[in-house]
Every structure is written in C-alpha cells, then in structure tokens.
ChimeraX commands (.cxc) that place a marker at each C-alpha (Angstrom):
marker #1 position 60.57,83.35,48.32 radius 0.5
marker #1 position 59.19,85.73,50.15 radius 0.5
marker #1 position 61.09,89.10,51.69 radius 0.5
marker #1 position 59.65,88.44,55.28 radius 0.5
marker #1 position 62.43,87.75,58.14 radius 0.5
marker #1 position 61.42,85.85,61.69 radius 0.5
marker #1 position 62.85,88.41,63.94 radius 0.5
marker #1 position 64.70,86.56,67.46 radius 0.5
marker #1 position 64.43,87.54,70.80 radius 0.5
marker #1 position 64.99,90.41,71.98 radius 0.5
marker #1 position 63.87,92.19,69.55 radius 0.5
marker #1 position 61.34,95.16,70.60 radius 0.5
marker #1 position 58.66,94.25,68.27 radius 0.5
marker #1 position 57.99,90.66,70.16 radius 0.5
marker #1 position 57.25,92.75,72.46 radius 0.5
marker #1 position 54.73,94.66,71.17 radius 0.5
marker #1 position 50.70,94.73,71.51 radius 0.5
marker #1 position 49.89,94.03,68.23 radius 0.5
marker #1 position 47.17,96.05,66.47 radius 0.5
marker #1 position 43.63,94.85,65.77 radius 0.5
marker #1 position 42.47,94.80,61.99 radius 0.5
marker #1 position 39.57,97.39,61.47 radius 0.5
marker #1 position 38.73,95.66,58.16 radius 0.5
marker #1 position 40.16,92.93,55.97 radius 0.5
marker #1 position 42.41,94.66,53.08 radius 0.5
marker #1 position 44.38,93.26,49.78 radius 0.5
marker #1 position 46.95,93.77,52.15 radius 0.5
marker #1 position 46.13,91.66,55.20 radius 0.5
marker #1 position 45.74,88.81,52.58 radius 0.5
marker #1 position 49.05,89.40,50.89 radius 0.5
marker #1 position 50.29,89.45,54.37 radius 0.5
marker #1 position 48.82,86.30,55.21 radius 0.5
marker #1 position 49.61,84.31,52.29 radius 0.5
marker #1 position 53.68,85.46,52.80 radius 0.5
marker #1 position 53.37,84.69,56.09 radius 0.5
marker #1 position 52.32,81.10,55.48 radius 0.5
marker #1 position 55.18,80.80,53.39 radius 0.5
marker #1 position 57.56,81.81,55.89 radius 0.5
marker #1 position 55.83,79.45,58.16 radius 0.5
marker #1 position 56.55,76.64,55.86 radius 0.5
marker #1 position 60.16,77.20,54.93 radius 0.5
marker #1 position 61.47,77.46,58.84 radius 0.5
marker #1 position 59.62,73.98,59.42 radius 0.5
marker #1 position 56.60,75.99,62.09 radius 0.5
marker #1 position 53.22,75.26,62.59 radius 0.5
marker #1 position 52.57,78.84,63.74 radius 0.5
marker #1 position 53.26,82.48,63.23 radius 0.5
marker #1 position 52.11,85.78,64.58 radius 0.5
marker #1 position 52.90,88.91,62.57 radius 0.5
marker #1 position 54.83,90.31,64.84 radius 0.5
marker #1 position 57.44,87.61,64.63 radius 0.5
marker #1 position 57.73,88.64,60.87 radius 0.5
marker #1 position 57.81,92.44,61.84 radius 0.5
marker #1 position 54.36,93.10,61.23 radius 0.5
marker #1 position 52.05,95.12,63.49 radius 0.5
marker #1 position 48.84,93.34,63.28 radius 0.5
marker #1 position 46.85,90.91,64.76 radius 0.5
marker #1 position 47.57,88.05,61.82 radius 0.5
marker #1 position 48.01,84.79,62.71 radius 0.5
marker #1 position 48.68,81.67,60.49 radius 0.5
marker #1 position 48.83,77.82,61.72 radius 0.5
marker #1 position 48.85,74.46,60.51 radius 0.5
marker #1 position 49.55,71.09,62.74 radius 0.5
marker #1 position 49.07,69.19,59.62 radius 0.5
marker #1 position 45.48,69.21,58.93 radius 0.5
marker #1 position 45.52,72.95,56.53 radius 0.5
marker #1 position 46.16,76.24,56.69 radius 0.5
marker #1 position 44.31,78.31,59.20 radius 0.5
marker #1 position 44.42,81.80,58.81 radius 0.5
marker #1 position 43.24,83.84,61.47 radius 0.5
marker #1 position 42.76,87.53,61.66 radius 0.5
marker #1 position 42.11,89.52,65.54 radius 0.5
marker #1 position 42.04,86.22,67.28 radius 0.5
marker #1 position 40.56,85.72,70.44 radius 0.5
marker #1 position 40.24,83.03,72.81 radius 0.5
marker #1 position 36.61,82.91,74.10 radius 0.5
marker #1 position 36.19,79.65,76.16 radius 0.5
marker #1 position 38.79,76.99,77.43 radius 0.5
marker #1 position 39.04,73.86,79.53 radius 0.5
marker #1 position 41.33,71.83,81.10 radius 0.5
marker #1 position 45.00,72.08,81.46 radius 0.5
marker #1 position 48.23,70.47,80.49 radius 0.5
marker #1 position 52.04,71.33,80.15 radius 0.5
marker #1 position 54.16,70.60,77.33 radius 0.5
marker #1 position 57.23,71.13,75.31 radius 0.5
marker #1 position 57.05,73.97,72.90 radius 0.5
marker #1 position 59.47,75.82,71.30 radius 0.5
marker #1 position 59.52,78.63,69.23 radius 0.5
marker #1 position 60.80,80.38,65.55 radius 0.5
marker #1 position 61.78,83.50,67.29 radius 0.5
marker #1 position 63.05,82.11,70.26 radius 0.5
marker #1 position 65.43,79.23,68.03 radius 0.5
marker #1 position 66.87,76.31,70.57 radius 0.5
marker #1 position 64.81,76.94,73.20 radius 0.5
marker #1 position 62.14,74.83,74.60 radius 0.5
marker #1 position 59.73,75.20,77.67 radius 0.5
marker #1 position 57.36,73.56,79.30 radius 0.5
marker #1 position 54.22,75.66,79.32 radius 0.5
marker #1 position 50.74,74.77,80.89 radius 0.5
marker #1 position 48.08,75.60,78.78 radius 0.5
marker #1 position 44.08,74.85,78.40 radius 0.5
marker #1 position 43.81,71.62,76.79 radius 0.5
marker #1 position 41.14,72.98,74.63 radius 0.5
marker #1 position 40.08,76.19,73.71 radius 0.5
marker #1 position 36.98,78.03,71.42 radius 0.5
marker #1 position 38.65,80.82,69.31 radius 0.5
marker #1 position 36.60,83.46,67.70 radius 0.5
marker #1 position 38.77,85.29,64.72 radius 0.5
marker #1 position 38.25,86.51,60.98 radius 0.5
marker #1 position 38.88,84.79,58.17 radius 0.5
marker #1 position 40.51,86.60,54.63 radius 0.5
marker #1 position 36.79,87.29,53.90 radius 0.5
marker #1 position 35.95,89.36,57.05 radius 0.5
marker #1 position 33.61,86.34,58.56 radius 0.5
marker #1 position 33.39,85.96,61.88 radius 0.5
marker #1 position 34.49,81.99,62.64 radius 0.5
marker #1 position 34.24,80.35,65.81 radius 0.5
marker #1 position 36.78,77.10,66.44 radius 0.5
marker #1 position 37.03,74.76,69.08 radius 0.5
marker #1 position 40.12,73.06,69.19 radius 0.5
marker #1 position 42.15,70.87,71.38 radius 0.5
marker #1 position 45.61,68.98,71.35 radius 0.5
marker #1 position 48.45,70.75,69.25 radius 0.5
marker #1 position 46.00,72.61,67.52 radius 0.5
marker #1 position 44.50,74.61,70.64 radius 0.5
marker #1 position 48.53,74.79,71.82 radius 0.5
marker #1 position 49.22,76.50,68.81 radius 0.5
marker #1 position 46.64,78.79,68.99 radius 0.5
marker #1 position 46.86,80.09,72.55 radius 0.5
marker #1 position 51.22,80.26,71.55 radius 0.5
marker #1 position 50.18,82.50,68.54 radius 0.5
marker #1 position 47.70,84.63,70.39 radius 0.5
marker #1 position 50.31,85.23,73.58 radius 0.5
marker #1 position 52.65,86.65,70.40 radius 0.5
marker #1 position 50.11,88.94,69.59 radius 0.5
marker #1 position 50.09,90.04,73.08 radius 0.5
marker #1 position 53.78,90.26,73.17 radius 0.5
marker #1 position 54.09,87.29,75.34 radius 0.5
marker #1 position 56.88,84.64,74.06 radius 0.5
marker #1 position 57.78,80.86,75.45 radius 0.5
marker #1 position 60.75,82.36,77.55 radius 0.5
marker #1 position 57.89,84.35,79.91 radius 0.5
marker #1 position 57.05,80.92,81.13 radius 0.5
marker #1 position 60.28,80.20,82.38 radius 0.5
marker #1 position 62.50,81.75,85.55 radius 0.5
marker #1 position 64.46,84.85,85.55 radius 0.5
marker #1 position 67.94,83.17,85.62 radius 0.5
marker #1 position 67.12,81.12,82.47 radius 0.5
marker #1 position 65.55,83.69,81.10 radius 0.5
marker #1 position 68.68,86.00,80.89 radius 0.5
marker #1 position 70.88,82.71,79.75 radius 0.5
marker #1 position 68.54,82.46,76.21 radius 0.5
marker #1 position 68.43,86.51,75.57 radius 0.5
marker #1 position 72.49,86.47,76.02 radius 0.5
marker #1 position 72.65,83.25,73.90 radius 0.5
marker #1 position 70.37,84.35,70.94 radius 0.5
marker #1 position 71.96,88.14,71.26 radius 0.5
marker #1 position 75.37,86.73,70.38 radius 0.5
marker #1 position 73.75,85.04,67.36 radius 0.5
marker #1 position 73.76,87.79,64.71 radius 0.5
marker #1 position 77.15,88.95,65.69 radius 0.5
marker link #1:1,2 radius 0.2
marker link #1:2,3 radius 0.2
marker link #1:3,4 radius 0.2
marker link #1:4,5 radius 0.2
marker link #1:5,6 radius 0.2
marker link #1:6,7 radius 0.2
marker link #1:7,8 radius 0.2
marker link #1:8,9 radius 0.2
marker link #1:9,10 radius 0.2
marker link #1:10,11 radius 0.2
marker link #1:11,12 radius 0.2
marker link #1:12,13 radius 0.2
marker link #1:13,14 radius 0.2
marker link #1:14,15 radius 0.2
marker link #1:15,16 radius 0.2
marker link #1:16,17 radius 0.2
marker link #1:17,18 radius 0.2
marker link #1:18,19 radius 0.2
marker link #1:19,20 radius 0.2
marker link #1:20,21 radius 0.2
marker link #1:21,22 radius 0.2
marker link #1:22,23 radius 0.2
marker link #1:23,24 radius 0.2
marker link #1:24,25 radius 0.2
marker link #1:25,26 radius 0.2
marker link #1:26,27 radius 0.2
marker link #1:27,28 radius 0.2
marker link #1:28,29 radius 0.2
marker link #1:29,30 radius 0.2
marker link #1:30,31 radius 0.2
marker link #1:31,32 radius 0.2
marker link #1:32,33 radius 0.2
marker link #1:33,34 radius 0.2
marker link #1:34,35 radius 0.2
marker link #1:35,36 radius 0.2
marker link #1:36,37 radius 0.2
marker link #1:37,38 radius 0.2
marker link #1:38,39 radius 0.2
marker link #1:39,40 radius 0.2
marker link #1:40,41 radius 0.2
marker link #1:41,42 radius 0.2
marker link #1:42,43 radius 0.2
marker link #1:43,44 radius 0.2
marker link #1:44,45 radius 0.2
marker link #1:45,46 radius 0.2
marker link #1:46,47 radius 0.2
marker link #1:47,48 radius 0.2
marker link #1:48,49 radius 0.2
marker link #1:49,50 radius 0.2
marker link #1:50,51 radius 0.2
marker link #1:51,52 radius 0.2
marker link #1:52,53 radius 0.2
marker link #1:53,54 radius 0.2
marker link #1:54,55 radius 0.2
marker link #1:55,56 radius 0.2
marker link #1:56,57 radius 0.2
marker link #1:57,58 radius 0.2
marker link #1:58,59 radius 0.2
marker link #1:59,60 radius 0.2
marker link #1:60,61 radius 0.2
marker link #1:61,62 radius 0.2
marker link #1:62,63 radius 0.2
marker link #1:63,64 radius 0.2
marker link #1:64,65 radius 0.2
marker link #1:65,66 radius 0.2
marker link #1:66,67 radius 0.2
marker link #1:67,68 radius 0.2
marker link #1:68,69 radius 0.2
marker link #1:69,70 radius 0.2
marker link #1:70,71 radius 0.2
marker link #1:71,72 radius 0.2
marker link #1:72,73 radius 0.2
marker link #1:73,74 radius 0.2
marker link #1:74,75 radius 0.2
marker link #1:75,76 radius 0.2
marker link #1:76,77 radius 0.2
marker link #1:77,78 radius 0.2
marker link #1:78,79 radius 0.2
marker link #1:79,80 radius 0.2
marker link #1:80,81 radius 0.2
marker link #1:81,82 radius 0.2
marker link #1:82,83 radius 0.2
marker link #1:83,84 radius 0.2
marker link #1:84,85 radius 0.2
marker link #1:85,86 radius 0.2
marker link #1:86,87 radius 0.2
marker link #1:87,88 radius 0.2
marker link #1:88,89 radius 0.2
marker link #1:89,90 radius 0.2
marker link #1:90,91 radius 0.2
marker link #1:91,92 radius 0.2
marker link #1:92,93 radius 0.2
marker link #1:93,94 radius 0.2
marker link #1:94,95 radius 0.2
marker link #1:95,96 radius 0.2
marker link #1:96,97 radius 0.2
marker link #1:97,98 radius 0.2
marker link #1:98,99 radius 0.2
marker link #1:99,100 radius 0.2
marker link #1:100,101 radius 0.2
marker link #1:101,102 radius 0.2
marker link #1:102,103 radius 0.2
marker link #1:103,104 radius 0.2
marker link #1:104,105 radius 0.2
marker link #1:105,106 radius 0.2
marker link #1:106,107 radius 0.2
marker link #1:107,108 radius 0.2
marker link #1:108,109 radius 0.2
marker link #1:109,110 radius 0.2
marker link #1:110,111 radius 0.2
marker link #1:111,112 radius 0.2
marker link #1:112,113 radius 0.2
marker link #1:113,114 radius 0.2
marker link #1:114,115 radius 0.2
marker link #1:115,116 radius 0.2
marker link #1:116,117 radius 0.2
marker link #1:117,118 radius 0.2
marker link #1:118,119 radius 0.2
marker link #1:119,120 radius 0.2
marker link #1:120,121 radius 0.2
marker link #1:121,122 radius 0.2
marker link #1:122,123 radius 0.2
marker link #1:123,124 radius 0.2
marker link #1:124,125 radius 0.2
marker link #1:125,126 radius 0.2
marker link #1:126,127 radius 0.2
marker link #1:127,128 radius 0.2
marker link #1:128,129 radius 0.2
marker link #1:129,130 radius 0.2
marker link #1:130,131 radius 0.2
marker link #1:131,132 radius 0.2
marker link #1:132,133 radius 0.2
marker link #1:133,134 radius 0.2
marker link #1:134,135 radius 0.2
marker link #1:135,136 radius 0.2
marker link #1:136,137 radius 0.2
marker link #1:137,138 radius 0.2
marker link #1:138,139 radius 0.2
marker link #1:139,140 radius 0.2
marker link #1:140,141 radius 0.2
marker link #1:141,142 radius 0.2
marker link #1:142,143 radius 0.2
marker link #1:143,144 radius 0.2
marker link #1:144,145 radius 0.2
marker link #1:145,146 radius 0.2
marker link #1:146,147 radius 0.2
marker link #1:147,148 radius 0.2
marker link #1:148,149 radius 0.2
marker link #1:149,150 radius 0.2
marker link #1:150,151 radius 0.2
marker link #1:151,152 radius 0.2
marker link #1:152,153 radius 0.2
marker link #1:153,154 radius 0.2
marker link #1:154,155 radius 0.2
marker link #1:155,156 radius 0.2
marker link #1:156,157 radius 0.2
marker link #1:157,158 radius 0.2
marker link #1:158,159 radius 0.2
marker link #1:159,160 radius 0.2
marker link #1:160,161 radius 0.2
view
C-alpha cells in the first residue's frame, strides 16, 4: 500500500505549475512506481503528481494496453477535435464534457532519461492531454461555467468535514 493520498479540489497544489525534472533520480522512479499504484487502487487510468501532492512533472497512464510512465510531458502536435465525458480522481463525482484533439504526438522521458515520442489517439490521447492540463494546474471543472463551478468546490469542500 502505498502512503500517497489523491488530494480533492480545492486544494492549492492542483493548482500549481508543476516543476520540470532536470534529470531522472531513484526518486522520480520510486515516485512513479507509487504513483501507479495509487492509480490502480482508485480504479484511474491517469495521474499527475500533483494530484498525489507531488511537485513534479510525473505522469502515469494506462487505458488498458500498459503502464505508461511519462516524465516532463509535452504535447508537440495534435489534430482534430472531439468532446467527451471525463471525470476525474481529484475532482470525485464530477463529470464534464471537454473538447479535446482527437489525437495528439507527446514528447516525454521515460524512467531511463530517453527522450520518447508517442502519437496517440482515442482514450489514450484524452488521457494524456487530462494529465498534462494537471501538470499545468488545469482540472476538468475549468471546462465548465462559473455557477457549476462553485456548486462542485462547495460539494467536495463539505466532503472531509
């Protein structure tokens, strides 16, 4: 089990720039690998470090075809667009409709410090753009009106009390 927690909205650190990875460390694996974890055992396919209280640019996904683990991210090229229903870990009961590219080429690191390039579409490229706009500090709720908006921070802010 690991000792990471998903922190909810509003939280400050969602909201936070995260910070690019100078080089890949022990550490950024170990963070990795108990991120993936975490990922597992709340049912995700995605998750930023931030959402775990980490300030780095760490990203983990899998739709159901491995583990991708993806360090200072980036979104290169992309094409197309289409909305869908997303929701979130840090944003629980909540789901938006969000346009997004349909596809996208990602440049990132992997755990050995390689530069990989990925094109991607469906779920996969949906997850990725989600799990870079965390990174950013951008969550699903940004995509949706003010009035809403307010309804899902006073909902989830009554949660832990």
């Amino acid at each position: 089990m690991s000792d990471l927690k998903i922190k909810i909205f509003p939280e400050e650190i969602l909201r936070k720039k995260a910070k690019r990875i100078a080089s890949v460390t022990v550490g950024e694996k170990k963070d990795l690998t108990e991120m993936a974890k975490v990922m597992y055992l709340s049912g995700g396919v995605g998750l930023a470090a931030v959402q775990v209280g980490i300030d780095k640019q760490l990203v983990v996904i899998d739709v159901g075809d491995g583990l991708i683990k993806m360090i200072n991210p980036s979104i290169v090229k992309s094409h197309g667009k289409e909305t869908a229903e997303e929701g979130c870990l840090s944003v629980p009961g909540t789901i938006v409709n969000v346009r997004r590219a349909k596809s996208v080429t990602a440049n990132y690191l992997n755990e050995d410090g390689e530069v990989i390039q990925l094109k991607a579409d469906g779920l996969l490229a949906r997850a990725i753009q989600h799990e870079i706009d965390h990174l950013l500090g951008k969550l699903i709720i940004d995509y949706i009106n003010p009035i809403e908006k307010i309804l899902v921070r006073n909902r989830l802010s009554k949660r832990g009390k």
